[in-house]
GUNUMAR-149385 format. One record per atom (N, C-alpha, C, O): residue number from 1; residue in three letters; atom name; y, z, x. Coordinates in Angstrom, 3 decimals, always signed. Layout:
N
{r NUM "ala" "CA" {Y Z X}};
...
REM end
This chain:
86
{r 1 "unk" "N" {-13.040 +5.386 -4.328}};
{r 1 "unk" "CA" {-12.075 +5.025 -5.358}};
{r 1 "unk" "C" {-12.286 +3.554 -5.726}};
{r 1 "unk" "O" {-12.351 +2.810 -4.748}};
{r 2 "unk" "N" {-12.380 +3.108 -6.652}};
{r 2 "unk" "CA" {-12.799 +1.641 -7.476}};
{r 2 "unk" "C" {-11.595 +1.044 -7.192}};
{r 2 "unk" "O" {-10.598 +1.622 -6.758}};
{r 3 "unk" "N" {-11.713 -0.197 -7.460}};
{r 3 "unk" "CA" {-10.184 -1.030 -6.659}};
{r 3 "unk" "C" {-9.377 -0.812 -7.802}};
{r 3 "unk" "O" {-8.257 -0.401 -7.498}};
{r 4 "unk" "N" {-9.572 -0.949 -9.007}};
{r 4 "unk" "CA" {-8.219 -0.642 -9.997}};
{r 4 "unk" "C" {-7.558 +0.220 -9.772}};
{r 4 "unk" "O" {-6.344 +0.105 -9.603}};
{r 5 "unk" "N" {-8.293 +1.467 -9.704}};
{r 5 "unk" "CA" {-7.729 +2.698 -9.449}};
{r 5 "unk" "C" {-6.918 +2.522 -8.138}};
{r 5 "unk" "O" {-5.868 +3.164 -8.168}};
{r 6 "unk" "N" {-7.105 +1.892 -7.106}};
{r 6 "unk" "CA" {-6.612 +1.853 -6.293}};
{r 6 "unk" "C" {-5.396 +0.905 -6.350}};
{r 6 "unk" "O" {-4.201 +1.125 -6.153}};
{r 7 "unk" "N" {-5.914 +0.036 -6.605}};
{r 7 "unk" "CA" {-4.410 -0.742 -6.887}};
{r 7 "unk" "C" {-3.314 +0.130 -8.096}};
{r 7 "unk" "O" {-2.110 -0.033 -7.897}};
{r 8 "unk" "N" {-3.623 +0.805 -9.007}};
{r 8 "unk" "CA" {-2.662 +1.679 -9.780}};
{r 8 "unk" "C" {-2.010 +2.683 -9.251}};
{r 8 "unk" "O" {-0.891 +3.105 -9.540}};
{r 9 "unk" "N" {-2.819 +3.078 -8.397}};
{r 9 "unk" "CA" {-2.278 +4.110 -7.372}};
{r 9 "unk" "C" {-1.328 +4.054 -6.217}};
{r 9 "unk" "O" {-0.543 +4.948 -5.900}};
{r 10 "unk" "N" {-1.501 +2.821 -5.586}};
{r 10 "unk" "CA" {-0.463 +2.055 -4.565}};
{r 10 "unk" "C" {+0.837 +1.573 -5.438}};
{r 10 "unk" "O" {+2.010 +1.742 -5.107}};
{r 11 "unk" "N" {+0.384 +0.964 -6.572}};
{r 11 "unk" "CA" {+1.852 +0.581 -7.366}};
{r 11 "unk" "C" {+2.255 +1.877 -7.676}};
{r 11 "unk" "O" {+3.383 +1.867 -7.184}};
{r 12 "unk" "N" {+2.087 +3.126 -8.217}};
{r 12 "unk" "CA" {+2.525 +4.457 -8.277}};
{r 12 "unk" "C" {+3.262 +4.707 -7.233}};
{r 12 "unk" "O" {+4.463 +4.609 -7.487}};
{r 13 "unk" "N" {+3.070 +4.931 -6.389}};
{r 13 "unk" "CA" {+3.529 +5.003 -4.518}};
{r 13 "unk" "C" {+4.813 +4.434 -4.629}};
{r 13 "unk" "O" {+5.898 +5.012 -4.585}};
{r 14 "unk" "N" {+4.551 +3.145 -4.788}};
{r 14 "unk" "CA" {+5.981 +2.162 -4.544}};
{r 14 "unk" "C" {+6.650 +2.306 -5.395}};
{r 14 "unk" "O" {+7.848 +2.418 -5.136}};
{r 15 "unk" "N" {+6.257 +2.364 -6.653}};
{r 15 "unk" "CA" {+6.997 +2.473 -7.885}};
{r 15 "unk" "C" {+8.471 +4.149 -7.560}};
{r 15 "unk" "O" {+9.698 +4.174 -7.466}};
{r 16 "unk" "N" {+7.411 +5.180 -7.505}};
{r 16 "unk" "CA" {+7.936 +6.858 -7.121}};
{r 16 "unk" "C" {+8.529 +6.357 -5.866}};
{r 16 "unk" "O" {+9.617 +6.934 -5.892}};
{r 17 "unk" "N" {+8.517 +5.759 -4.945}};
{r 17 "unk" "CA" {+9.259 +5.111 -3.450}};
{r 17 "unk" "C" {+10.275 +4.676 -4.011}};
{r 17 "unk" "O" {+11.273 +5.393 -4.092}};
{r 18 "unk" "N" {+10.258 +3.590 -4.450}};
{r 18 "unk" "CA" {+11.655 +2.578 -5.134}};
{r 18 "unk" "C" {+12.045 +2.954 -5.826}};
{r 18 "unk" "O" {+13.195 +2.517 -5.886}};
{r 19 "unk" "N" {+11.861 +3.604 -6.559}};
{r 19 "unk" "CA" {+12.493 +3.909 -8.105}};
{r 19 "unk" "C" {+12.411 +2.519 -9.098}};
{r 19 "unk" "O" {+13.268 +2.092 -9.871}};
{r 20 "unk" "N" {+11.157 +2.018 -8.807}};
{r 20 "unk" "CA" {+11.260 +1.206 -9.853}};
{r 20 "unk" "C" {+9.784 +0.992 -10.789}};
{r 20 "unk" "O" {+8.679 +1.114 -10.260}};
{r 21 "unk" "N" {+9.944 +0.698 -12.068}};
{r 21 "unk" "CA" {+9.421 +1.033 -13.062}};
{r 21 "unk" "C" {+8.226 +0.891 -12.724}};
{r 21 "unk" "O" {+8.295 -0.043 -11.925}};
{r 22 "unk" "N" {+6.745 +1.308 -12.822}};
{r 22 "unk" "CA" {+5.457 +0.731 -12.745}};
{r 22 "unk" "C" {+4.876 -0.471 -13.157}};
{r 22 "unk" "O" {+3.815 -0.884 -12.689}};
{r 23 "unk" "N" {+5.857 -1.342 -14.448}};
{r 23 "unk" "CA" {+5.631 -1.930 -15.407}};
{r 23 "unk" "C" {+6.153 -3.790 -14.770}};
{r 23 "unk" "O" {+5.938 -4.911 -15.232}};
{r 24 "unk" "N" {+6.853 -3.310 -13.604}};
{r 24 "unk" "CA" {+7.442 -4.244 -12.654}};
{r 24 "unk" "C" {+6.837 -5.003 -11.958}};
{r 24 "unk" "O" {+6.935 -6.194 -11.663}};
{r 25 "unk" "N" {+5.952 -3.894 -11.629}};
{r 25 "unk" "CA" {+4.934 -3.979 -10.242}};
{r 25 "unk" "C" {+3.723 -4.414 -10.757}};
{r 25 "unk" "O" {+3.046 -3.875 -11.633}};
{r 26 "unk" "N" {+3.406 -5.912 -9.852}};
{r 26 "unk" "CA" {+1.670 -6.122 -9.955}};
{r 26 "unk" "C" {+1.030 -6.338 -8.677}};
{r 26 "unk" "O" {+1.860 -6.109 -7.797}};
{r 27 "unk" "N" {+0.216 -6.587 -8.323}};
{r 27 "unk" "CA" {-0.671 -7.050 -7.490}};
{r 27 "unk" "C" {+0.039 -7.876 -7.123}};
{r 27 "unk" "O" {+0.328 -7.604 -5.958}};
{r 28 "unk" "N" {+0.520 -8.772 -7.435}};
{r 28 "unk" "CA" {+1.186 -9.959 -6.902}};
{r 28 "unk" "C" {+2.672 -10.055 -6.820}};
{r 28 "unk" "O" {+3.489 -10.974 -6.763}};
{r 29 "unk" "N" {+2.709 -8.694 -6.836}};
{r 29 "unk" "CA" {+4.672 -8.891 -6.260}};
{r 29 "unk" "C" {+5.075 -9.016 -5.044}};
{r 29 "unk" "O" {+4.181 -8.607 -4.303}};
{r 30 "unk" "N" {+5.989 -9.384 -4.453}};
{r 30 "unk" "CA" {+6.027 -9.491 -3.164}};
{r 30 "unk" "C" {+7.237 -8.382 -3.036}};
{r 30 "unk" "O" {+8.006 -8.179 -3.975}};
{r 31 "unk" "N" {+7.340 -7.607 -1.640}};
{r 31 "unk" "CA" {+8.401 -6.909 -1.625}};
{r 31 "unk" "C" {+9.758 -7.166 -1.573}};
{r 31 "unk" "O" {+10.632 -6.409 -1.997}};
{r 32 "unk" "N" {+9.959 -8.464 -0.940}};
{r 32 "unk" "CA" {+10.975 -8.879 -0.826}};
{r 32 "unk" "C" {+12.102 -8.785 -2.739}};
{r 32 "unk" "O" {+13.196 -8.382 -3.136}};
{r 33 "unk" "N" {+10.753 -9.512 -3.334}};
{r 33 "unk" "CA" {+11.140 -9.713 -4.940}};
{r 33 "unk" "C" {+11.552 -8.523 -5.393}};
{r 33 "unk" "O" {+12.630 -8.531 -5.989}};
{r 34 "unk" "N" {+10.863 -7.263 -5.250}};
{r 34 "unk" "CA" {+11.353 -6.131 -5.529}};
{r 34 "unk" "C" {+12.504 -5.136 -4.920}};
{r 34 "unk" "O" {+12.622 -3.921 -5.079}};
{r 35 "unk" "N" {+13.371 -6.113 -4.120}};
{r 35 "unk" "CA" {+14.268 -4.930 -3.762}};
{r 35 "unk" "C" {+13.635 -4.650 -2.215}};
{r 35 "unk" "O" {+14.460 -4.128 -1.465}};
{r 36 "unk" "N" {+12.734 -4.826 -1.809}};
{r 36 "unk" "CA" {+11.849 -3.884 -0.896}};
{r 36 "unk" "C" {+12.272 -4.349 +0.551}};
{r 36 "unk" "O" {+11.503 -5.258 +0.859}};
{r 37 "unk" "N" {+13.174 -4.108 +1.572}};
{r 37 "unk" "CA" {+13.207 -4.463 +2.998}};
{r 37 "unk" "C" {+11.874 -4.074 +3.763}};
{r 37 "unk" "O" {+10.757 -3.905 +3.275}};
{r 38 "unk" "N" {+12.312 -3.968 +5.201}};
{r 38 "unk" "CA" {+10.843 -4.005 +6.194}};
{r 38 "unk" "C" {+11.161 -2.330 +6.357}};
{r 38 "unk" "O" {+10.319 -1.620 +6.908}};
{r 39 "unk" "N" {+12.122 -1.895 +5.966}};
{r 39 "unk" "CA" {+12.071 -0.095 +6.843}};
{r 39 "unk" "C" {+11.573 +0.218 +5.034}};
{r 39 "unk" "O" {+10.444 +0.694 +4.921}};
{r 40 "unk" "N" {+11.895 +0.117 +4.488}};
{r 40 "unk" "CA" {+11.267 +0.082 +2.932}};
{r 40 "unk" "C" {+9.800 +0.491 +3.092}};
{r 40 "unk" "O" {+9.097 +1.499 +3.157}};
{r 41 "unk" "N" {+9.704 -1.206 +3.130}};
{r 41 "unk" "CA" {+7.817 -1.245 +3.168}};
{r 41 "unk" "C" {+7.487 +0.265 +4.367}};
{r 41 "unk" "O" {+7.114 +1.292 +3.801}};
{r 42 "unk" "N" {+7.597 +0.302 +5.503}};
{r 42 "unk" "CA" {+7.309 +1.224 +6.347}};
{r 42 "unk" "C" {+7.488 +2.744 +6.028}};
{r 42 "unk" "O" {+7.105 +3.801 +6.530}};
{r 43 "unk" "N" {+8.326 +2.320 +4.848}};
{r 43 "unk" "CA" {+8.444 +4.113 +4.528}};
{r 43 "unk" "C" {+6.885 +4.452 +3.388}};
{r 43 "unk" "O" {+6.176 +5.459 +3.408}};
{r 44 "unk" "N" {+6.722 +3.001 +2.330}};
{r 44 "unk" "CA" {+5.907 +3.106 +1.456}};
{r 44 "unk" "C" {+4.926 +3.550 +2.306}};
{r 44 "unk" "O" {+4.516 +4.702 +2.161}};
{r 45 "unk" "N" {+4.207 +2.429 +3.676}};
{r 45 "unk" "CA" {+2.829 +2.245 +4.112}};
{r 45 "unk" "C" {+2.526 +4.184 +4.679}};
{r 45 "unk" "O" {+1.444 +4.768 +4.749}};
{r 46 "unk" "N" {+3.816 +4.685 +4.964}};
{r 46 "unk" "CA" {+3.678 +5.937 +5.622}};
{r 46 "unk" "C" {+3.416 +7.082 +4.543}};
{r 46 "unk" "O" {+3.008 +8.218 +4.786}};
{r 47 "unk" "N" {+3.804 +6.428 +3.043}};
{r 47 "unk" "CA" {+3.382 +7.361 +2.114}};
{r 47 "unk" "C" {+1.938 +7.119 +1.684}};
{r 47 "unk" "O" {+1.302 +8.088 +1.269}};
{r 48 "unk" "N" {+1.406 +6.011 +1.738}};
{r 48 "unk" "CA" {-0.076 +5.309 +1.424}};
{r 48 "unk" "C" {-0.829 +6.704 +2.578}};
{r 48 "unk" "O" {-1.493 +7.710 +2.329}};
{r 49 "unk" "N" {-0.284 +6.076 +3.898}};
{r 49 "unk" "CA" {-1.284 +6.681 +5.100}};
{r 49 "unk" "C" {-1.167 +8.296 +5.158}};
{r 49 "unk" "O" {-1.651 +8.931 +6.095}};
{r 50 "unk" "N" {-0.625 +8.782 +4.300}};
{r 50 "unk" "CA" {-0.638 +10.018 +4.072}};
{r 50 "unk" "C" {-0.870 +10.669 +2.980}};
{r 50 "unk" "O" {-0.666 +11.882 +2.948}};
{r 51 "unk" "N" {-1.415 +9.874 +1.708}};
{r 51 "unk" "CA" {-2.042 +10.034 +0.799}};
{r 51 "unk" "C" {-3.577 +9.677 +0.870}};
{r 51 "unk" "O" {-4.403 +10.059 +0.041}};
{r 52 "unk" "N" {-3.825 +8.961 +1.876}};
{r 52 "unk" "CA" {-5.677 +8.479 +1.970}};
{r 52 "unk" "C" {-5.698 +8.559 +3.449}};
{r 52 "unk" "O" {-6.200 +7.629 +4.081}};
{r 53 "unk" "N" {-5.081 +9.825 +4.199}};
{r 53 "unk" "CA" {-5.586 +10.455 +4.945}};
{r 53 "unk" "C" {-5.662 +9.143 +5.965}};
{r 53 "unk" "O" {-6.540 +9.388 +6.791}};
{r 54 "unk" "N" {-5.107 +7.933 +6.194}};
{r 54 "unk" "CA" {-5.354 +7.144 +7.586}};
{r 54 "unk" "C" {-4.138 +6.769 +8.063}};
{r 54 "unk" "O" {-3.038 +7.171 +7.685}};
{r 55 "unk" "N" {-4.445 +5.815 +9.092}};
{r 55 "unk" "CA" {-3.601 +5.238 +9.833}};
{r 55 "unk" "C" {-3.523 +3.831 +9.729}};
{r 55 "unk" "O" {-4.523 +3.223 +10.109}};
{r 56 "unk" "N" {-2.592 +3.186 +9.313}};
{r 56 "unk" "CA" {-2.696 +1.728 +9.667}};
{r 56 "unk" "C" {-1.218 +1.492 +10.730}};
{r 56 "unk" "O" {-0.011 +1.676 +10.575}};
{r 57 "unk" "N" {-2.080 +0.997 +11.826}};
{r 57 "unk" "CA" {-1.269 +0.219 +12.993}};
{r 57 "unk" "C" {+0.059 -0.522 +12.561}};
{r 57 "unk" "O" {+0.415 -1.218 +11.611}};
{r 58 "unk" "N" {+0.609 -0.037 +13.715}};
{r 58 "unk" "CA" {+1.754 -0.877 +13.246}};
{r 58 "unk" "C" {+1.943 -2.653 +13.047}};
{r 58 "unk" "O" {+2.594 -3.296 +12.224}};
{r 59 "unk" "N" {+1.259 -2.989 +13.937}};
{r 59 "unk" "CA" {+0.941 -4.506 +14.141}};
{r 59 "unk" "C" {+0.546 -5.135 +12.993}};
{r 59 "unk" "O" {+0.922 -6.258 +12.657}};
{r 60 "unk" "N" {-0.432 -4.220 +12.201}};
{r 60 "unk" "CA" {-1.153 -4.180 +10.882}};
{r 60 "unk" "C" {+0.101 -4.145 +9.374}};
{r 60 "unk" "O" {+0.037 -4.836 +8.357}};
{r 61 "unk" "N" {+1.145 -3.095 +9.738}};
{r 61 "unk" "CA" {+1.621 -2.766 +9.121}};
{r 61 "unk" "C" {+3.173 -3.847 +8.605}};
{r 61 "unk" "O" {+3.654 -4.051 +7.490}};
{r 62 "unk" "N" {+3.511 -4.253 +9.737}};
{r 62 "unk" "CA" {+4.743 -5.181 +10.144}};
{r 62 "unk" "C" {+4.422 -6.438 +9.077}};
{r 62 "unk" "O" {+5.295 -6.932 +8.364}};
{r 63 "unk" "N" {+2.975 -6.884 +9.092}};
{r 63 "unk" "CA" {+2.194 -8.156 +8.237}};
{r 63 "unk" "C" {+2.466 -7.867 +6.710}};
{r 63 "unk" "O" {+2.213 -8.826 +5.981}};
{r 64 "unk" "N" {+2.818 -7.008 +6.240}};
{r 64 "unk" "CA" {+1.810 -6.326 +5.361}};
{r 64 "unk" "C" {+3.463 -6.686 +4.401}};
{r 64 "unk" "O" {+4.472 -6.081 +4.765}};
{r 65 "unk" "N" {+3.553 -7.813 +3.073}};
{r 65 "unk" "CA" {+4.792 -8.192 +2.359}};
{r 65 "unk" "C" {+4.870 -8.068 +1.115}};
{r 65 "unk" "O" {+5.816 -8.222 +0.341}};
{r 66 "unk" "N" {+3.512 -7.698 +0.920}};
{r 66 "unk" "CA" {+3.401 -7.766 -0.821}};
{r 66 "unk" "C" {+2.392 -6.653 -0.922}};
{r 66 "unk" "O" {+1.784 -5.921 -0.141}};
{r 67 "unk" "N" {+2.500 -6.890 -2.547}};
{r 67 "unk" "CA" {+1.568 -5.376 -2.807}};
{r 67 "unk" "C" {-0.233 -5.863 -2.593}};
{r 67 "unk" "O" {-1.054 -5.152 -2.014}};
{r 68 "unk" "N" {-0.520 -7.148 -3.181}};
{r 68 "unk" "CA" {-1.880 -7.525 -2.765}};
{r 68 "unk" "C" {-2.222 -7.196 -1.064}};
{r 68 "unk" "O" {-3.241 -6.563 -0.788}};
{r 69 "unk" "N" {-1.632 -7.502 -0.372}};
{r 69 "unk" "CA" {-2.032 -7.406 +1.337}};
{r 69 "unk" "C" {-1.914 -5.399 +1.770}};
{r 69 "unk" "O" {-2.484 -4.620 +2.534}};
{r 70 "unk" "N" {-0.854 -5.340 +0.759}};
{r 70 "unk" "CA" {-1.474 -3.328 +1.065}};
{r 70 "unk" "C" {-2.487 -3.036 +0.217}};
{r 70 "unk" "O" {-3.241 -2.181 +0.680}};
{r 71 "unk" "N" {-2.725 -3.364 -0.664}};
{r 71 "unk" "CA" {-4.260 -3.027 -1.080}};
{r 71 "unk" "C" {-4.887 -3.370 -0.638}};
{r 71 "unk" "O" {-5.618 -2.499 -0.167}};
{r 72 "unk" "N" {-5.411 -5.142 -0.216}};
{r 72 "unk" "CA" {-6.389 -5.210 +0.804}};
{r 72 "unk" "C" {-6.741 -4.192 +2.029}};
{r 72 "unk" "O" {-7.787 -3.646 +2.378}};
{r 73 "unk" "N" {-4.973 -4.174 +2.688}};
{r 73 "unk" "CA" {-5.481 -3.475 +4.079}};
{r 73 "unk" "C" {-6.111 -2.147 +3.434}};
{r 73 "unk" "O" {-7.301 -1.924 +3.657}};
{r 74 "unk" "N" {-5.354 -1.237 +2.628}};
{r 74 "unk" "CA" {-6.235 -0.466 +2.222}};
{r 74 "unk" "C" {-7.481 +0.437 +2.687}};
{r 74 "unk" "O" {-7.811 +1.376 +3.411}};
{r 75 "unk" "N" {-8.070 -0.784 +1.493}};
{r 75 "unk" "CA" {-9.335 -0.673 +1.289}};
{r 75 "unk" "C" {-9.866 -1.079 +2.374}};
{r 75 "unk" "O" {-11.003 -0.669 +2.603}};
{r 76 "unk" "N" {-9.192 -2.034 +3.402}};
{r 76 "unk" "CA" {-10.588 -2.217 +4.456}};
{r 76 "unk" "C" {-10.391 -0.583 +5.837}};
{r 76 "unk" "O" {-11.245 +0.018 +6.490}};
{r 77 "unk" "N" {-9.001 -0.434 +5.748}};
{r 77 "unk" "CA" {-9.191 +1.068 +6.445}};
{r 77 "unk" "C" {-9.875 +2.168 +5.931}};
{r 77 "unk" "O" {-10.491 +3.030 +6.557}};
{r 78 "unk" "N" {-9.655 +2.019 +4.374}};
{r 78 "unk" "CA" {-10.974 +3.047 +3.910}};
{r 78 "unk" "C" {-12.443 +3.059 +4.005}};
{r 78 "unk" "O" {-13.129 +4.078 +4.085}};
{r 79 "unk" "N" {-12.889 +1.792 +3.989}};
{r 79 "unk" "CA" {-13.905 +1.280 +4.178}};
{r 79 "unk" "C" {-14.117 +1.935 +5.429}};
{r 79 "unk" "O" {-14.578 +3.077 +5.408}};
{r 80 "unk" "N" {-13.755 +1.187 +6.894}};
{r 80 "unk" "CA" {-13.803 +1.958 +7.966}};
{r 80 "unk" "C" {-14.283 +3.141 +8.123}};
{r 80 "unk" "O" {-15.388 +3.454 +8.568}};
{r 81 "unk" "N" {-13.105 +4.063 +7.605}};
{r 81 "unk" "CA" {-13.501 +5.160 +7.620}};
{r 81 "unk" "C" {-14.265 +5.656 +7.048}};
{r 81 "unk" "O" {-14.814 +6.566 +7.669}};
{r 82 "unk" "N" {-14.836 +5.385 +5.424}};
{r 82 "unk" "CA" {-16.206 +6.008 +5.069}};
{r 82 "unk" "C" {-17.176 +5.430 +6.086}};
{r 82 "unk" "O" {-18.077 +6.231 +6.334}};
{r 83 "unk" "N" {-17.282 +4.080 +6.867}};
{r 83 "unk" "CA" {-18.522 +3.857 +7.550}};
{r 83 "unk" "C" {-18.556 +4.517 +8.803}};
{r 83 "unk" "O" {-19.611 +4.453 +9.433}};
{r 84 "unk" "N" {-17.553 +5.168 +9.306}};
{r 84 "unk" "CA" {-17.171 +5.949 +10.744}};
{r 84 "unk" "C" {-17.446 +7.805 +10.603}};
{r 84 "unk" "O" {-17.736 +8.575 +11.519}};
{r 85 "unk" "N" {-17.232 +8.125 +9.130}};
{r 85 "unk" "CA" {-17.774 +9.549 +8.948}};
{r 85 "unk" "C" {-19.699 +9.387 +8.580}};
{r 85 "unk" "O" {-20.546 +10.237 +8.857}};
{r 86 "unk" "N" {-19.929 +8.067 +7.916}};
{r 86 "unk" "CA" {-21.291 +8.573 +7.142}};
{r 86 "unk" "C" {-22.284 +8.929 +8.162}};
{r 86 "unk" "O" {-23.395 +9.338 +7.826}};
REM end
């Protein structure tokens, strides 16, 4: 998946999570700004990790405040995992 797509897709997530508009949400929102607490974020990261099939740690997950740092982590757990199946 190309990172746009990916980043459109994570704001989708949160957006259908929160109930709030897509048009709100960028790369650079932070959750706090949006309404978003820590059992919040944990509900989003559990809809991410169950839409792209992984796991991100909790330790991983607790860090994780804005929408840029869940796309990063992301992509580097996807990464992972395409280099752990090829």
């Amino acid at each position: 998946m190309q990172s746009e797509q990916l980043i459109q897709k994570v704001i989708s997530i949160i957006a259908e999570n929160q109930y709030i508009p897509q048009e709100e949400i960028s790369l650079e929102s932070e959750f706090e700004k949006l309404g978003i607490d820590s059992l919040a974020a944990l509900g989003i990261i559990g809809e991410i990790e169950n839409e792209f099939n992984i796991i991100i740690p909790n330790d991983k997950a607790f860090l994780i405040t804005n929408v840029r740092q869940l796309v990063e982590s992301l992509e580097e757990f996807l990464s992972t995992a395409t280099t752990h199946t090829s």
